[in-house]
SEVO-11504 format. One line per 4 residues: number of its first residue (from 1); for each residue z, x, y of N, C-alpha, C, CB. Coordinates in nm, 4 decimals, always signed. Each point is the difference from the previous one (the first is absolute). Glycine has a CB too. Layout:
BEGIN
NUM) Z X Y Z X Y Z X Y Z X Y ~ ...
END
This chain:
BEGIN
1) +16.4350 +7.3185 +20.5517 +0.0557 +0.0756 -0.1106 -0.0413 +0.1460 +0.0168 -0.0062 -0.2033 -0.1544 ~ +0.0820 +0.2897 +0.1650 -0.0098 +0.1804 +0.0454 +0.0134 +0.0754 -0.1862 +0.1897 -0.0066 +0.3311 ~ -0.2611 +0.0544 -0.3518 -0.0603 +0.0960 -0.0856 +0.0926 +0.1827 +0.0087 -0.2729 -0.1837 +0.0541 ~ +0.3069 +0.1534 -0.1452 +0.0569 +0.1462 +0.0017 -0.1310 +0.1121 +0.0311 +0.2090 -0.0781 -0.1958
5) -0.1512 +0.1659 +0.2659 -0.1179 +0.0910 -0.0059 -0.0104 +0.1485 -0.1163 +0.0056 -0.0976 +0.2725 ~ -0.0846 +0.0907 -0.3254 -0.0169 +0.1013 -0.1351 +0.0803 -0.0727 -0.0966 -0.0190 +0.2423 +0.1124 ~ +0.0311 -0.3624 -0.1569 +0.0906 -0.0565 -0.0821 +0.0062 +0.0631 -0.1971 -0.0530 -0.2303 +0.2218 ~ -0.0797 +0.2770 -0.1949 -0.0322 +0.1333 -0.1588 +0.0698 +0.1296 +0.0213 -0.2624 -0.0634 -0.0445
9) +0.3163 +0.1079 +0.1469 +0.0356 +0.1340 -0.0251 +0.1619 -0.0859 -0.0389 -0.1864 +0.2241 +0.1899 ~ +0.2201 -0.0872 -0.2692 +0.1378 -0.0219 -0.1144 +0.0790 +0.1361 +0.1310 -0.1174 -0.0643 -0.3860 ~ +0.2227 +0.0076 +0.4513 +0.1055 +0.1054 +0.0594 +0.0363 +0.0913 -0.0256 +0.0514 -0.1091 +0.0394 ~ -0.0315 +0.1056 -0.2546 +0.0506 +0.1003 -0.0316 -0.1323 +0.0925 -0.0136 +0.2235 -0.1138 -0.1016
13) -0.3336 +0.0502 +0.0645 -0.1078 +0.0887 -0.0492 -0.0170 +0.1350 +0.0905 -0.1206 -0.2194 -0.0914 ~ +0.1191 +0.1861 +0.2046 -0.0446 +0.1098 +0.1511 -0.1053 -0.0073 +0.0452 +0.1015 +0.1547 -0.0530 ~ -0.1732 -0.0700 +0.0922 -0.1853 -0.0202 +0.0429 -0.0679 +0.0305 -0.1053 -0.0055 +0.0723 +0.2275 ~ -0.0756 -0.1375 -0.2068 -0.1269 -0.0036 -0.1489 -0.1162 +0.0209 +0.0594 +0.0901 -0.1789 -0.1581
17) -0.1229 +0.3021 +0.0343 -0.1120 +0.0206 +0.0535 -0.1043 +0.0154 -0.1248 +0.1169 +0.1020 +0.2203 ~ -0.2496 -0.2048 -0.2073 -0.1013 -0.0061 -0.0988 -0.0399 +0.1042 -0.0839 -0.0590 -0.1375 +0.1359 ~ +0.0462 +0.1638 -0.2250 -0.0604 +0.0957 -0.0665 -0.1361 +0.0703 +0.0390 +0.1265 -0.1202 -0.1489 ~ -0.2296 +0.0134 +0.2142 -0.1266 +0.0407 +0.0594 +0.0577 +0.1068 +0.1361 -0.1561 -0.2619 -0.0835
21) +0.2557 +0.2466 +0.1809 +0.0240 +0.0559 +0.0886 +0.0364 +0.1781 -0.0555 +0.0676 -0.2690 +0.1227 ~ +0.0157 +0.2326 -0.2134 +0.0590 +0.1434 -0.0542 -0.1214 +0.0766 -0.0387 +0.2287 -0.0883 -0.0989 ~ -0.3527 +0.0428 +0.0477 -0.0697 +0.1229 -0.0438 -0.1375 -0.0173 +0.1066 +0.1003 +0.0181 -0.2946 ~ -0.1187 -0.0709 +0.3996 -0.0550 -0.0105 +0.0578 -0.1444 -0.0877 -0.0791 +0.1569 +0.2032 +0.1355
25) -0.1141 -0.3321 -0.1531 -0.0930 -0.0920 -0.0524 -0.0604 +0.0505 -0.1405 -0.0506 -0.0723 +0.2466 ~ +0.0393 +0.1923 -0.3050 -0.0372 +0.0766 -0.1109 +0.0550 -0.0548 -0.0590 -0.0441 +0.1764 +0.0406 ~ -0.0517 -0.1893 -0.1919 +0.0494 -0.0763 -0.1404 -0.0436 +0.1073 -0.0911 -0.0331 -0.2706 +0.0491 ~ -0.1014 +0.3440 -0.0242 +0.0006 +0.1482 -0.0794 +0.0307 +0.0763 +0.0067 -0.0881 -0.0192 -0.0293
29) +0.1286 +0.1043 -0.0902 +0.0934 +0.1203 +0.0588 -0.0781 +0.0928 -0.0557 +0.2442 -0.0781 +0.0139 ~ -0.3806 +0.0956 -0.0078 -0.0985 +0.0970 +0.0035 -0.0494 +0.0580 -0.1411 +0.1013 +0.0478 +0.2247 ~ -0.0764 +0.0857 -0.2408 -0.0621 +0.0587 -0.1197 +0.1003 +0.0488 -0.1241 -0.1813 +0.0731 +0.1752 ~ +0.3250 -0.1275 -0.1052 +0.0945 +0.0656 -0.0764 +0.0362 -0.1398 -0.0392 +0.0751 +0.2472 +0.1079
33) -0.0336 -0.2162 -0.2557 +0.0419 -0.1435 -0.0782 +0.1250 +0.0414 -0.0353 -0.2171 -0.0968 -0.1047 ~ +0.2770 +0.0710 +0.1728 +0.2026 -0.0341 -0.0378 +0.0861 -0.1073 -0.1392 -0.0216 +0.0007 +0.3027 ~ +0.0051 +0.0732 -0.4101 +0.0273 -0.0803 -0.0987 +0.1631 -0.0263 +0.0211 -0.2107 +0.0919 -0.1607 ~ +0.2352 -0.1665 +0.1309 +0.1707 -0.0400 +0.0401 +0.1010 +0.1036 -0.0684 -0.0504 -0.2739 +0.0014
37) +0.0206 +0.3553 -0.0852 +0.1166 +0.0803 -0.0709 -0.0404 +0.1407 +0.0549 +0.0446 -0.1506 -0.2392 ~ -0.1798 +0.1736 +0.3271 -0.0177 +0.1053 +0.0721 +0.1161 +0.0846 +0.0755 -0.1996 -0.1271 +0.0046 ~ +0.2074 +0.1934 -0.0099 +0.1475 +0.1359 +0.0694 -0.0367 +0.0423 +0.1373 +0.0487 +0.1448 -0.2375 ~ -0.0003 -0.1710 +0.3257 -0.0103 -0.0474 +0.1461 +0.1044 +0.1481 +0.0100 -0.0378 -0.3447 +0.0477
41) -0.0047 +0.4889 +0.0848 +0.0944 +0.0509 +0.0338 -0.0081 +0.0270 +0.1058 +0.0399 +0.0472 -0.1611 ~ -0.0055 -0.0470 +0.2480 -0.0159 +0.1142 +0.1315 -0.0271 +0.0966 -0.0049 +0.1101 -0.0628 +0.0731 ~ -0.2181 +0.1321 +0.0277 -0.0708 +0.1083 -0.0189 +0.1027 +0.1333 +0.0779 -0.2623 -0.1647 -0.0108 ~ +0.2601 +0.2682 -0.0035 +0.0811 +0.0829 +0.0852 -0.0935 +0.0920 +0.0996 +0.1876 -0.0012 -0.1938
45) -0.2443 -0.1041 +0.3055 -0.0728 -0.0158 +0.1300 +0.0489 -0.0392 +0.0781 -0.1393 -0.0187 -0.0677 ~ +0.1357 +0.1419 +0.1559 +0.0331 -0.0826 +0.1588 -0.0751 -0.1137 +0.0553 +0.0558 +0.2084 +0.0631 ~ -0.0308 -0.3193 -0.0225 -0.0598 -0.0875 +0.0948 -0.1268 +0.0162 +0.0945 +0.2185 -0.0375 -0.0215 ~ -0.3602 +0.0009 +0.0214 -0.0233 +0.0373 +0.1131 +0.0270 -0.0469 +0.1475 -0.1176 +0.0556 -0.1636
49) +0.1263 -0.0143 +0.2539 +0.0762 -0.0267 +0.1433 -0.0614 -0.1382 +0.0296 +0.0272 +0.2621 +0.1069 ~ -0.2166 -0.2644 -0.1406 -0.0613 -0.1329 +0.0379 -0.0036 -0.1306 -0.0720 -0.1139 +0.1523 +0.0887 ~ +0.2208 -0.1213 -0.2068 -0.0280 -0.0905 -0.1229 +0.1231 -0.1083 +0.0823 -0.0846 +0.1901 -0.2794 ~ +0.0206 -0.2828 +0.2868 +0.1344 -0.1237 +0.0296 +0.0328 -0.0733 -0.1075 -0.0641 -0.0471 +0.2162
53) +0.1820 +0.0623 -0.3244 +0.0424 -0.0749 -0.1175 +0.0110 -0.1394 +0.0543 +0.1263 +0.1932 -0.1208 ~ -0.1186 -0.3176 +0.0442 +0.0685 -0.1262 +0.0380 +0.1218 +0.0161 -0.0566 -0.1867 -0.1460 +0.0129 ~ +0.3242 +0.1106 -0.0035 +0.0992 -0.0058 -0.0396 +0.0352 -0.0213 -0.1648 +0.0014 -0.0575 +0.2425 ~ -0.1208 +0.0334 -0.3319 +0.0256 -0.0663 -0.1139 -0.0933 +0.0940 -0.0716 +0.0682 -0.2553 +0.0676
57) -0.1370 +0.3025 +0.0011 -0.0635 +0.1571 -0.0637 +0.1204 +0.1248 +0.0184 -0.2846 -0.0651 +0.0919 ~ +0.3268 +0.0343 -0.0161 +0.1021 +0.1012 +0.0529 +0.1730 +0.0001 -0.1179 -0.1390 -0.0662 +0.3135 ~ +0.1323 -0.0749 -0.3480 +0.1162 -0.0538 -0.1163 -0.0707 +0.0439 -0.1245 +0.1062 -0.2304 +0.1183 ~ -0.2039 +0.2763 -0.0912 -0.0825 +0.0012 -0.1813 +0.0322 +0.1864 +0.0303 -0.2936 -0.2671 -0.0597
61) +0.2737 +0.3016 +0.1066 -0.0271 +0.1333 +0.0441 +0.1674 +0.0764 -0.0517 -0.2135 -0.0769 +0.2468 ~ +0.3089 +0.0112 -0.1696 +0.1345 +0.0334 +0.0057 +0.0507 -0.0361 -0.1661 +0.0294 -0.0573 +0.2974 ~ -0.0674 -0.0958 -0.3592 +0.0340 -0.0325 -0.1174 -0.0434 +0.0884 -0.1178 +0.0035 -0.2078 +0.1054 ~ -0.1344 +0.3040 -0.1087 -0.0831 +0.0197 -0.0306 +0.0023 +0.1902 -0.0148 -0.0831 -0.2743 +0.0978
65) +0.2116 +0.3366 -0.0154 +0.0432 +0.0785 -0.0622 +0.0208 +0.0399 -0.0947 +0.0213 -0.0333 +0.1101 ~ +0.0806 -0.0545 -0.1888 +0.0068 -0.0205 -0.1588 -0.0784 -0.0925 -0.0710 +0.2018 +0.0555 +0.0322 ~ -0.2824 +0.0139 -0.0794 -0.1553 -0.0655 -0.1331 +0.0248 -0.1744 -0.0251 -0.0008 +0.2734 -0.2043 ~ -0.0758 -0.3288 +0.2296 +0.0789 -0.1854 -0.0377 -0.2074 -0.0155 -0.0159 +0.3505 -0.1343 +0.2343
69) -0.3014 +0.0133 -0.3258 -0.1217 -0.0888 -0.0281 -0.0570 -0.0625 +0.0870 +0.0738 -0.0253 -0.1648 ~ -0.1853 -0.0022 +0.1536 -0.0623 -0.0546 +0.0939 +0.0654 -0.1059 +0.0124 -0.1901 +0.0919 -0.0251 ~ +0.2307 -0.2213 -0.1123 +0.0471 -0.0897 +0.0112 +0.1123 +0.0007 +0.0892 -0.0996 -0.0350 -0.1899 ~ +0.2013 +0.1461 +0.1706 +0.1156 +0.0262 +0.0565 -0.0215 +0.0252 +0.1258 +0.0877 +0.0678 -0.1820
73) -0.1665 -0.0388 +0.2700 -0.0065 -0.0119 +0.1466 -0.0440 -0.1223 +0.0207 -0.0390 +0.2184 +0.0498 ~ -0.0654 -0.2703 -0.1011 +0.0345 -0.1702 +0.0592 +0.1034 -0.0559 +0.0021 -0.1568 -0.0458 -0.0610 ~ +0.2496 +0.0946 -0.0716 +0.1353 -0.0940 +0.0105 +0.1193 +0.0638 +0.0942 -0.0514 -0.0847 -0.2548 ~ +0.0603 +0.1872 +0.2725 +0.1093 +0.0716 +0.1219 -0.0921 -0.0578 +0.1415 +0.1038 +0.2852 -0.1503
77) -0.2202 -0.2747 +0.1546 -0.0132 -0.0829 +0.1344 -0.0408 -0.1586 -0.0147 -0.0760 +0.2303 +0.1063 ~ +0.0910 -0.2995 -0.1545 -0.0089 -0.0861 +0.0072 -0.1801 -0.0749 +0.0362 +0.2874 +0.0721 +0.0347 ~ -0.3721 +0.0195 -0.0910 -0.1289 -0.0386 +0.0573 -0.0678 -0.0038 -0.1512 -0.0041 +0.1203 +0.2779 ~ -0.1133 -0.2272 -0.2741 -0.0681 -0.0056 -0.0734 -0.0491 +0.1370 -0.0930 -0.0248 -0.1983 +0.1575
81) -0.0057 +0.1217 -0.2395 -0.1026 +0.1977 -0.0636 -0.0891 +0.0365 +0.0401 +0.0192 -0.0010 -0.1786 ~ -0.1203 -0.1284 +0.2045 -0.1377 +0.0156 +0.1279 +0.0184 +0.0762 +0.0951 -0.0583 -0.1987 -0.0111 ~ +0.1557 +0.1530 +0.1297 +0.0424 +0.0890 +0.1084 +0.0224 +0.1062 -0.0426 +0.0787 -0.1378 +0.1127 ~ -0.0227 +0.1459 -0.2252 +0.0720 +0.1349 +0.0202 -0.1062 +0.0717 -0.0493 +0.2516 -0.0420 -0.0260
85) -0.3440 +0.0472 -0.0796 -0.1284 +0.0249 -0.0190 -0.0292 +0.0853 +0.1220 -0.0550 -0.2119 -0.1392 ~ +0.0132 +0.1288 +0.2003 -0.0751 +0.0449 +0.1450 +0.0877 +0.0939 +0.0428 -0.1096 -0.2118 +0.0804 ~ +0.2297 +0.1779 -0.0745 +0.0906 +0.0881 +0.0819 +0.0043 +0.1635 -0.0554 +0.1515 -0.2332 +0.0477 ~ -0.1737 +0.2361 -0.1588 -0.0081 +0.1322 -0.0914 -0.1167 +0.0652 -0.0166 +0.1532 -0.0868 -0.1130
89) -0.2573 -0.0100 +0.1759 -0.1308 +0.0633 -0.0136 -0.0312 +0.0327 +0.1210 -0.0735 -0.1090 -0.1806 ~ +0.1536 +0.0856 +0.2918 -0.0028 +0.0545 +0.1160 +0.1096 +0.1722 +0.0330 -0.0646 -0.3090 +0.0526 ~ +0.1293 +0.2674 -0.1752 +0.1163 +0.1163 +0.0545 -0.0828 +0.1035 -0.0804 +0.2810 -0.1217 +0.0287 ~ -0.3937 +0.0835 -0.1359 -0.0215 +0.1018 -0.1256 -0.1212 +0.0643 +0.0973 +0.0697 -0.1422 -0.2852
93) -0.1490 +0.0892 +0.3130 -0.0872 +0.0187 +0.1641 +0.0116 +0.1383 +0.0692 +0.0571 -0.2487 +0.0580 ~ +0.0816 +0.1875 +0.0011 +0.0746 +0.1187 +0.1062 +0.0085 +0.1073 -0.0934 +0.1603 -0.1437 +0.1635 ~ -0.1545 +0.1547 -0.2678 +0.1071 +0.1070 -0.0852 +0.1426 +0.0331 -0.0130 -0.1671 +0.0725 +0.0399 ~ +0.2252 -0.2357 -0.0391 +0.1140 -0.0029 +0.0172 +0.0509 -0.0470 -0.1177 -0.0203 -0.0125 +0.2215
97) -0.0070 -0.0010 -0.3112 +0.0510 -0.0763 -0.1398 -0.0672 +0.0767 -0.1079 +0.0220 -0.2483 +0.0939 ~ +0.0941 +0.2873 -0.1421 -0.1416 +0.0742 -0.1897 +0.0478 -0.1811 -0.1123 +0.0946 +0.4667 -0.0636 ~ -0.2186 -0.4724 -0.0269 -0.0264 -0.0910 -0.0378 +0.0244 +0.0537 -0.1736 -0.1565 -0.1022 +0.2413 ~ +0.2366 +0.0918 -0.3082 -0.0734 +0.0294 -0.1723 +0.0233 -0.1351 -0.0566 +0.0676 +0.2725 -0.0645
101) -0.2163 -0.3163 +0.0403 -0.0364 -0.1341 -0.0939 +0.0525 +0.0894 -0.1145 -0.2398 -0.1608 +0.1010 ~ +0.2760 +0.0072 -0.2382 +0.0589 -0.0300 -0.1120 -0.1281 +0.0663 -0.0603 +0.1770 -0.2236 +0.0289 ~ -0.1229 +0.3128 -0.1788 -0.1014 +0.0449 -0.0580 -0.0377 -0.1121 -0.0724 +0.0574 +0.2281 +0.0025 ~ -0.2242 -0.2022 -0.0326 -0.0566 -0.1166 -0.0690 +0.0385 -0.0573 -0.1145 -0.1461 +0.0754 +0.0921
105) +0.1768 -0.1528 -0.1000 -0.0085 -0.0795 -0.1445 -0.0763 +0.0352 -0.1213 +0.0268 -0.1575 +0.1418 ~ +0.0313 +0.2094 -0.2341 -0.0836 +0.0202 -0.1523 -0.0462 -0.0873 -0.0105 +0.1024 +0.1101 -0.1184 ~ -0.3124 -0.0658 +0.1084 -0.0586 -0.1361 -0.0581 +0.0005 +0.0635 -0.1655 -0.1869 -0.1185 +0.2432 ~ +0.1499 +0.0330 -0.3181 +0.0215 -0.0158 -0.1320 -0.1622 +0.0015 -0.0750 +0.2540 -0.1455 +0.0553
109) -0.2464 +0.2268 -0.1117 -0.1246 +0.0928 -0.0462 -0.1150 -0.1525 -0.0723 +0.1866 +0.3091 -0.0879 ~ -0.2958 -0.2667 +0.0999 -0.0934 -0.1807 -0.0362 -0.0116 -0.0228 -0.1247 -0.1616 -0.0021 +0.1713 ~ +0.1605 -0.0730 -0.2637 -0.0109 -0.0841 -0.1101 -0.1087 +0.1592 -0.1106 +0.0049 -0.3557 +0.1712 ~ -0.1453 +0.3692 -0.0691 -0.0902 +0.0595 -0.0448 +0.1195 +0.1721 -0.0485 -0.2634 -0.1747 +0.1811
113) +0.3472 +0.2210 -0.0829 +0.0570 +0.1077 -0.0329 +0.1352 -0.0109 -0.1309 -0.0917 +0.0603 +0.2714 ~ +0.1463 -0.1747 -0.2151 +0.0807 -0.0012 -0.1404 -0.0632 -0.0184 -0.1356 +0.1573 -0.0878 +0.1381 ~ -0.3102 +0.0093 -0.1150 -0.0412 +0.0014 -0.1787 -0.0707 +0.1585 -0.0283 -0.0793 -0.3103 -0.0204 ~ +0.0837 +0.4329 +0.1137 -0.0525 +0.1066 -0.0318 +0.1149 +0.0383 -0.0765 -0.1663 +0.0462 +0.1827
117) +0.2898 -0.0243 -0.1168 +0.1288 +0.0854 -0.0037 +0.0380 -0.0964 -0.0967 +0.0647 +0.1254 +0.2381 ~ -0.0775 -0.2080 -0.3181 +0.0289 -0.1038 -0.1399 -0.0832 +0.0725 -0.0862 +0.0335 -0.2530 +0.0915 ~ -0.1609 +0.2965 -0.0658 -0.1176 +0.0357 -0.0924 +0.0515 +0.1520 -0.0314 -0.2215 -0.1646 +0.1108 ~ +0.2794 +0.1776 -0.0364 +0.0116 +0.1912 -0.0062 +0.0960 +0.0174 -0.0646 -0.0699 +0.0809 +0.2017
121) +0.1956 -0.1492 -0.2080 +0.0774 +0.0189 -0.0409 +0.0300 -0.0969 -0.1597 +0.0384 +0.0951 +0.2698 ~ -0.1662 -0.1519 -0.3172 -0.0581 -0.0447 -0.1156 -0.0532 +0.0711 -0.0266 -0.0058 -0.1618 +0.0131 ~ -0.0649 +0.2853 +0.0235 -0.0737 +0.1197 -0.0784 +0.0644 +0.0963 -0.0119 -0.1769 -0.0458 +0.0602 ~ +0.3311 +0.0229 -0.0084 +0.0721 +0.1186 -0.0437 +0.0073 +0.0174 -0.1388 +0.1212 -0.0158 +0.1868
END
């Protein structure tokens, strides 16, 4: 009985390639924390001559002209957010990506401050 050979790869799919390969086994993407609604742009820098992009840094780069979410480059390339994580913390590295995180969230003033601003406005 003969065994197909690669009988898991899908024809239509094409070549597949692991996620560990794309960022070079890296799962951290260092000191920069990429919140998903973060504003991803291309920097207006030349290349350096020694920098070798991988092809999917190079799709983030080109996509990445016009401002998109972080979420939104995982989903135009088709790669995890992890990867792409990495992938942005490598391009942010080079100085190839400007980054503006989501402004913070209003925290909501503590229990102890609203019974002042209750009291104060009882001694009016």
């Amino acid at each position: 009985m003969e065994s197909p050979e690669h009988e898991w790869i899908d024809e239509a799919a094409g070549p597949v390639v692991r996620p560990y390969a794309v960022t070079g086994g890296r799962t951290e993407h260092g000191a920069s924390d990429f919140d998903l609604i973060a504003i991803v742009e291309t920097a207006d820098v030349a290349l350096p001559d020694s920098l070798a992009l991988g092809p999917e840094q190079e799709r983030i780069l080109v996509l990445c002209l016009a401002p998109l979410s972080v979420a939104e480059v995982a989903a135009e390339t088709d790669l995890a957010v992890g990867v792409v994580r990495v992938l942005l913390a490598d391009l942010l590295d080079h100085g190839l990506i400007l980054v503006r995180q989501p402004a913070p969230v209003a925290q909501f003033p503590s229990v102890g401050v609203l019974k002042e601003v209750i009291d104060g406005l009882h001694a009016l």
